[in-house]
N, C-alpha and C positions, 0 to 999 in steps of 0.2 A: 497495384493496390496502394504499395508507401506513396505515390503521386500524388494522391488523394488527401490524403493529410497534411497537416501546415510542416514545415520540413525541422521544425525543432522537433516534431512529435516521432518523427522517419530516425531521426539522427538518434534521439534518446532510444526508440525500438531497437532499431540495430545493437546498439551501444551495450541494450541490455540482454540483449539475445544472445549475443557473444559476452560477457561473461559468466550467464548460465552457461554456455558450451564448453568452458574451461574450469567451472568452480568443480570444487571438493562438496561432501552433501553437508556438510556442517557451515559451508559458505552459501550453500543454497538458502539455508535460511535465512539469512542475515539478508541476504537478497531479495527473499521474502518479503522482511520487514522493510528494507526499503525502499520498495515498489508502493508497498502498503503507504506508507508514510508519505509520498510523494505522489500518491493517487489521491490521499485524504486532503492536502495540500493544494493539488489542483482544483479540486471540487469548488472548494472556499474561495480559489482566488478568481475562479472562471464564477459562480454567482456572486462575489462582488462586480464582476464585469457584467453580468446580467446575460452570460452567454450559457444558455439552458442546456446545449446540445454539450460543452465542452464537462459544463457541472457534471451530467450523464456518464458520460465517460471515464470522468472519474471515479466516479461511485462505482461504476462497473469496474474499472479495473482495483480499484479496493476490496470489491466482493471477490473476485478474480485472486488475487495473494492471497484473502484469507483462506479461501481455499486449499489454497496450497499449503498453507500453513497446518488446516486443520488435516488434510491429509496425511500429513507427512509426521502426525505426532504416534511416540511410541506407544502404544497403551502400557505397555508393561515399565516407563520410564516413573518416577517416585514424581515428577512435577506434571504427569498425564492428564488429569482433573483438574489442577491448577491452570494448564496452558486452556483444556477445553473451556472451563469457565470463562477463560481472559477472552477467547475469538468467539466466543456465543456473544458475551457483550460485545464489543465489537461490533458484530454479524447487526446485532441488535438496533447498533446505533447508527450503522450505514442504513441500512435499511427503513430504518426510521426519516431519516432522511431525504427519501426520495417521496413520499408525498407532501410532509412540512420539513423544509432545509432549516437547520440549525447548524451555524456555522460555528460557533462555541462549542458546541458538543463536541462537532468534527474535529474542532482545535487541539481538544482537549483528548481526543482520541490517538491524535498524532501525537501528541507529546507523552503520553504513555505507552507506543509502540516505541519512539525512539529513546524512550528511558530502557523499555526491555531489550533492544539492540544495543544498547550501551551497556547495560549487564554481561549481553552474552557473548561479549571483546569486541562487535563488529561496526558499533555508533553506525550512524547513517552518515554517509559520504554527502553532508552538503551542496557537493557542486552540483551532486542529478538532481538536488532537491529543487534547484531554481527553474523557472520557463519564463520565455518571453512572454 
């Protein structure tokens, strides 16, 4: 099935599938967010390419972390309605996107995921953020 994909996308899967296999749950998130941030990322830089199917897939895999994000939130935690607020927007503005692309939006969504990954110690590891 990784054959199938272009082999930067194989490499980054892997890559992140085994650090999930080794994180701690408190590093899960932060993995979370930088799935999220590097899905929103891709979206933007695959429709400036005018590549519709790669756009897709990022959108999906952004709706895919938030997921996991809003899963994983404590309800009984003092910031629980704060987090759910933050990924409904979010949720909101991926979504919104898939039938008119607004790639400011998306911009502007990833730079207030990695601002809240930089709150929570774990900033976004630039290097996964790039693709060819």
């Amino acid at each position: 099935m990784l054959a199938l994909r272009n082999p930067h996308e194989a490499y980054r899967r892997v890559e992140f599938d085994a650090r999930i296999a080794s994180a701690r749950p408190e590093q899960l998130v932060v993995l979370c967010y930088q799935e999220l941030a590097m899905a929103l990322g891709s979206a933007v830089r695959a429709h400036e390419r005018g590549d519709n199917q790669r756009r897709s897939e990022g959108l999906t895999r952004a709706l895919a972390a938030l997921t996991a994000l809003q899963l994983g939130i404590d309800n009984g935690a003092a910031a629980a309605s704060a987090l759910q607020a933050f990924y409904a927007g979010l949720r909101r503005t991926v979504l919104g996107c898939v039938p008119q692309f607004d790639p400011a939006l998306l911009l502007a969504a990833k730079r207030d995921v990695e601002d809240v990954a930089a709150a929570l110690g774990g900033g976004v590891d630039r290097s996964i953020l790039e693709e060819s």
